[in-house]
C-alpha positions in Angstrom: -2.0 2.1 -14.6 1.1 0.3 -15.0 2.9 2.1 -12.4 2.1 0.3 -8.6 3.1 1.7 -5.5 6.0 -0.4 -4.3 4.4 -3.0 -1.8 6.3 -5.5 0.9 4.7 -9.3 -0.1 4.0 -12.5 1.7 3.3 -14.5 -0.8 2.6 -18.4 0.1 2.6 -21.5 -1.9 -0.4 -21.5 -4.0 -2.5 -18.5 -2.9 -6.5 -18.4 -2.8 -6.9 -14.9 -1.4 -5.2 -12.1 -0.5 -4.9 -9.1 1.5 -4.1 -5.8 1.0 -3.3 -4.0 3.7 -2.2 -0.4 4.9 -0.1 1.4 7.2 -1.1 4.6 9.0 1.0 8.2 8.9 4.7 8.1 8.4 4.9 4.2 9.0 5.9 2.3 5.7 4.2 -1.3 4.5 6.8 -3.4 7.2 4.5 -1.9 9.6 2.2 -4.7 9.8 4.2 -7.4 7.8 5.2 -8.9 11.5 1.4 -9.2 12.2 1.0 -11.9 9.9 3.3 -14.8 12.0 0.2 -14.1 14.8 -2.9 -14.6 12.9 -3.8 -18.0 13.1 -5.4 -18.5 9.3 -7.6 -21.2 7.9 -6.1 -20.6 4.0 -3.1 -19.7 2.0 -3.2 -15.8 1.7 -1.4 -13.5 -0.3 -0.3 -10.3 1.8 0.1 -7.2 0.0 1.3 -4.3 2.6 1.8 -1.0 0.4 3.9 2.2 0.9 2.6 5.1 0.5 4.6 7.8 -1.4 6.5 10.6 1.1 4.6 14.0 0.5 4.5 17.3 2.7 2.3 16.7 5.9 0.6 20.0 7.3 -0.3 19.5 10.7 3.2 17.8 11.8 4.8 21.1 10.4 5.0 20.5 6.6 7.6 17.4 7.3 8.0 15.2 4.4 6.9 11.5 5.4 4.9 8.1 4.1 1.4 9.3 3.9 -1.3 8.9 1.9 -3.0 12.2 1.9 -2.5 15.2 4.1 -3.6 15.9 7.2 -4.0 20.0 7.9 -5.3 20.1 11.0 -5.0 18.0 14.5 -9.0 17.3 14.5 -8.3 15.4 12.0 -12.1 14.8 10.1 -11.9 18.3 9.9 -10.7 20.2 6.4 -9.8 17.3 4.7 -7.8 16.4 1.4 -10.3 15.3 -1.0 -7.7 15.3 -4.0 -4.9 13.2 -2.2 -7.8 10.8 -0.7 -8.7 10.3 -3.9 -5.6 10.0 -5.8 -4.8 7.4 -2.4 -7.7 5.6 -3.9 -7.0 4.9 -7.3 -3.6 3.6 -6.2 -5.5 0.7 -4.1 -7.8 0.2 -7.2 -4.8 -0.3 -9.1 -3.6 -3.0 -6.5 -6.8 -5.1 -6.2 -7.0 -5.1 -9.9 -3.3 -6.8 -9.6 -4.8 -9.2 -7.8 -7.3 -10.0 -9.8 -5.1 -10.4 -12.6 -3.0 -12.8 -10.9 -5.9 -15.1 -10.6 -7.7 -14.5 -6.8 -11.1 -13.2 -7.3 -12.6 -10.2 -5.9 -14.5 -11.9 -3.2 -11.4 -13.8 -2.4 -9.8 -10.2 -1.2 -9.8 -8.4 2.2 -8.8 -4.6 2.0 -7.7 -3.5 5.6 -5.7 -0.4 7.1 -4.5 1.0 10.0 -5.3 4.9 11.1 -4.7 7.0 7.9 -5.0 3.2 5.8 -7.2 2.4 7.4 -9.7 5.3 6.5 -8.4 4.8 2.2 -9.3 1.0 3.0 -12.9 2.4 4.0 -13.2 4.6 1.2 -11.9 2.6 -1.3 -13.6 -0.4 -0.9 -17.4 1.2 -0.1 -16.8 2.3 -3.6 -15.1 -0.4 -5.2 -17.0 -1.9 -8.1 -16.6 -5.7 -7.8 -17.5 -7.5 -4.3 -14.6 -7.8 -1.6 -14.8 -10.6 1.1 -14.5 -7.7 3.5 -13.4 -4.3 4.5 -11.2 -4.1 7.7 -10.6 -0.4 9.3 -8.3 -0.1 12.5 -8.2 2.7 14.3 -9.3 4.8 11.9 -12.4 6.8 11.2 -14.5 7.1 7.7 -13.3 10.3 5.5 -15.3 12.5 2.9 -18.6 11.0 4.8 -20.5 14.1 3.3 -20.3 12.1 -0.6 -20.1 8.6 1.2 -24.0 7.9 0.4 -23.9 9.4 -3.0 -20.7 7.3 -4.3 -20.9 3.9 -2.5 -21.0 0.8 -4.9 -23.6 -1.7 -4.4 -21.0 -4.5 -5.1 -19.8 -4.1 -1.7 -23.8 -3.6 -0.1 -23.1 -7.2 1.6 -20.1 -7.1 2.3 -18.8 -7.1 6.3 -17.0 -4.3 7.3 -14.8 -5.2 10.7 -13.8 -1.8 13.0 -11.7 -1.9 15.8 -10.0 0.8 18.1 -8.7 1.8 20.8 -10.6 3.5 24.2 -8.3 5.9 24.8 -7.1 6.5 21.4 -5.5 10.3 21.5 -5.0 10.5 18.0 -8.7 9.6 16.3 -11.0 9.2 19.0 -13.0 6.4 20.2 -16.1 8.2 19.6 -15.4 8.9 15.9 -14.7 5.2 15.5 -18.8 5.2 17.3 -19.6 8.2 14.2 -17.9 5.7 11.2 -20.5 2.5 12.2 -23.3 4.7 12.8 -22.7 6.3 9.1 -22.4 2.9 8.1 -25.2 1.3 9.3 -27.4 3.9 8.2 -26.5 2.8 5.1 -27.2 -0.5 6.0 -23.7 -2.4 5.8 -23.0 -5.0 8.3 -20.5 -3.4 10.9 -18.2 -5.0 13.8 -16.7 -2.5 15.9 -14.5 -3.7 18.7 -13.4 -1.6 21.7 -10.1 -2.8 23.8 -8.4 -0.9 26.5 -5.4 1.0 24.2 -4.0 4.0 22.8 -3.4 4.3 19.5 -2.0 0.8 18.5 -3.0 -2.9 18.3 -3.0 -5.3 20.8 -3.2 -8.8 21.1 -6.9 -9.8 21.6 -7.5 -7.5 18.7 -5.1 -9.9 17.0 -7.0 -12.8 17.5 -10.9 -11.0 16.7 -8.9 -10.3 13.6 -7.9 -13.6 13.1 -11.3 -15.2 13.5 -13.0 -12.3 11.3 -10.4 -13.1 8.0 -11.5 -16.8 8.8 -15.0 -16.4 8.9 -15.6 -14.1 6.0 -13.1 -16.5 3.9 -14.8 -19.2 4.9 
């Protein structure tokens, strides 16, 4: 695939690992690319925050915005768009095998996402064929769990898998965020899932668990 979806970089000095990370509904990769002056991180990484391409979004009235599949109705692990989720996913394939290719080895690569990212991070890297240091899912829920168990990769069988989200989250529900590590750990992956007192967003002690997760699964 030799075309890449345009991505916003922070590339240090000397890289060792990256991460690739993604924005939620009608944001655009600068969404999280002032997130990275707060982490407080043991090791030179490589950010890679994507844009996903503007399409036609059902459920906020066919409006044409960054997404990365669409969304149809406001329940939103209901009815879902397999083909776009998919198509989503081979874009992030595309994007770790960059990485690769410029010399930071799979296991050297975090694949994270916010709301809508967050849930291609999930289903990308559960089926990703070459072991990630770990999957991070914010706010966010686990799509196409139905084929989940059938299409899982047992490259990534070890690898952690951090959750957070918000307890009064009016957009994807705390409860769902309950659903996706139950799913998971039926499957027996090693889940996190962190609860703080928010909305839909991120706040700053989630900042810092996130910071000491990408430490200790680089380490």
């Amino acid at each position: 695939m030799s075309d890449f979806l345009p991505c916003v970089e922070i590339n240090p000095a000397h890289a060792t690992h990256s991460i690739v990370w993604l924005h939620g509904l009608g944001a655009d990769g600068h969404d999280f690319e002032p997130i990275v002056n707060e982490l407080n991180l043991n090791h030179p990484i490589r950010f890679i925050f994507p844009h996903a391409p503007e399409m036609s979004v059902t459920v906020n009235n066919g409006l044409s915005m960054p997404a990365w599949y669409d969304i149809t109705t406001a329940k939103i692990d209901a009815a879902q768009d397999e083909a776009g989720i998919k198509k989503s996913q081979q874009a992030i394939l595309a994007l770790l095998e960059r990485e690769i290719e410029r010399g930071i080895p799979s296991n050297n690569i975090i694949l994270a996402g916010f709301s809508q990212g967050g849930a291609i991070a999930l289903h990308t890297g559960l089926r990703y064929e070459k072991p990630l240091a770990g999957i991070m899912g914010l706010s966010t829920y686990l799509p196409l769990v139905n084929s989940v168990a059938n299409e899982v990769s047992d490259a990534n069988k070890q690898t952690p898998i951090f959750l957070a989200h918000g307890s009064y989250d009016p957009i994807i529900p705390y409860p769902l965020a309950v659903e996706t590590q139950a799913t998971l750990n039926k499957l027996n992956y090693a889940t996190e899932l962190k609860k703080y007192e928010m909305e839909h967003s991120v706040c700053v002690e989630e900042v810092d668990d996130i910071s000491h997760w990408i430490n200790r699964v680089f380490s």
